[in-house]
C-alpha positions in Angstrom: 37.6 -31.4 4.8 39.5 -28.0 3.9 41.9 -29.9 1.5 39.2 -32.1 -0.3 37.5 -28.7 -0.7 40.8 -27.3 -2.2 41.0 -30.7 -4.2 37.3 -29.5 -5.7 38.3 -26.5 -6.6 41.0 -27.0 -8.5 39.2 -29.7 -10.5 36.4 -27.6 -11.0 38.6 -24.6 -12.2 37.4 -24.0 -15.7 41.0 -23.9 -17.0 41.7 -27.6 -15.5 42.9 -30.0 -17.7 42.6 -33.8 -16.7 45.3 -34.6 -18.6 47.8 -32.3 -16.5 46.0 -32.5 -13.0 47.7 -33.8 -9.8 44.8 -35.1 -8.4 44.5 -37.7 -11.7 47.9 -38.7 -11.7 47.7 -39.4 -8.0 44.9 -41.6 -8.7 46.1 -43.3 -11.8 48.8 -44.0 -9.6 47.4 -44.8 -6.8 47.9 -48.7 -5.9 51.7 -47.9 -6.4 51.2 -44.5 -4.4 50.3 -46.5 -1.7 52.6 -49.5 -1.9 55.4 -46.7 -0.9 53.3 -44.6 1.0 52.8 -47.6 3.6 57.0 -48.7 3.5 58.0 -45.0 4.2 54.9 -44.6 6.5 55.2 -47.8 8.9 58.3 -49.1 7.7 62.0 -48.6 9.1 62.5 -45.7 7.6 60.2 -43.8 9.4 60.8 -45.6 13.1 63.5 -43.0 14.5 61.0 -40.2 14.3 57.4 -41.7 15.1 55.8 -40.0 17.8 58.8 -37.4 18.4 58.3 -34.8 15.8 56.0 -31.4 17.0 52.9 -30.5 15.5 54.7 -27.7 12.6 57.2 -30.1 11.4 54.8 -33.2 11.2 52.9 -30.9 8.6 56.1 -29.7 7.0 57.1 -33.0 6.6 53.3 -34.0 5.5 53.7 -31.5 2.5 57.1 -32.7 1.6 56.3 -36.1 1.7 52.7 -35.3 -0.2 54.8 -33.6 -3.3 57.6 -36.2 -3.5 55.0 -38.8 -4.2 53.4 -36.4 -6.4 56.9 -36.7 -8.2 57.4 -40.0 -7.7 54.2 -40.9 -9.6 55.7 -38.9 -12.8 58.8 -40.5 -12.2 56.9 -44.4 -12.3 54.8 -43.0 -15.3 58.0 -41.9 -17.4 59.8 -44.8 -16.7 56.9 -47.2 -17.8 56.4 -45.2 -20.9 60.3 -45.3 -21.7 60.2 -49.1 -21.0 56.9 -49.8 -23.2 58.4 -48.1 -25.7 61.7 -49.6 -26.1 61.7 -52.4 -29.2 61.8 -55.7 -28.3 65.0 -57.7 -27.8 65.1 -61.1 -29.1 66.8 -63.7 -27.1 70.0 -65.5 -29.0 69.6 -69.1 -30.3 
């Protein structure tokens, strides 16, 4: 509840523009946010270390893992944008 308050204000800040926000770009991004989310998060990746990390690193690695998606979702956008934007090639006869 503390972070969707946090989420609130920063959206209500009267500065905040929607077109620079995290919390749009997460949710533009969202369906794709989550395809990864759920291979790192249950996948193989993450096997080794479920259930043995301590409380401080589990958050640690909660923040880490909450701004590389972050990044991740600029990174998707920027590569659709380059790829939408590249002319068409026509295919040889």
């Amino acid at each position: 509840l503390f972070l969707l308050s946090l989420a609130y204000a920063w959206m209500a800040r009267p500065a905040a523009d929607p077109a620079t926000s995290p919390m749009i770009q997460m949710g533009r991004t969202s369906l794709f946010l989550y395809w990864v989310h759920v291979e790192l998060a249950y996948g193989i990746f993450s096997y080794p270390i479920k259930g043995k990390m301590p409380f401080w690193a589990a958050m640690v690695a909660f923040v880490a893992f909450s701004i590389a998606m972050l990044w991740l979702s600029y990174a998707k956008d920027r590569l659709v944008a380059r790829w939408t934007a590249a002319p068409m090639r026509t295919a040889r006869a």
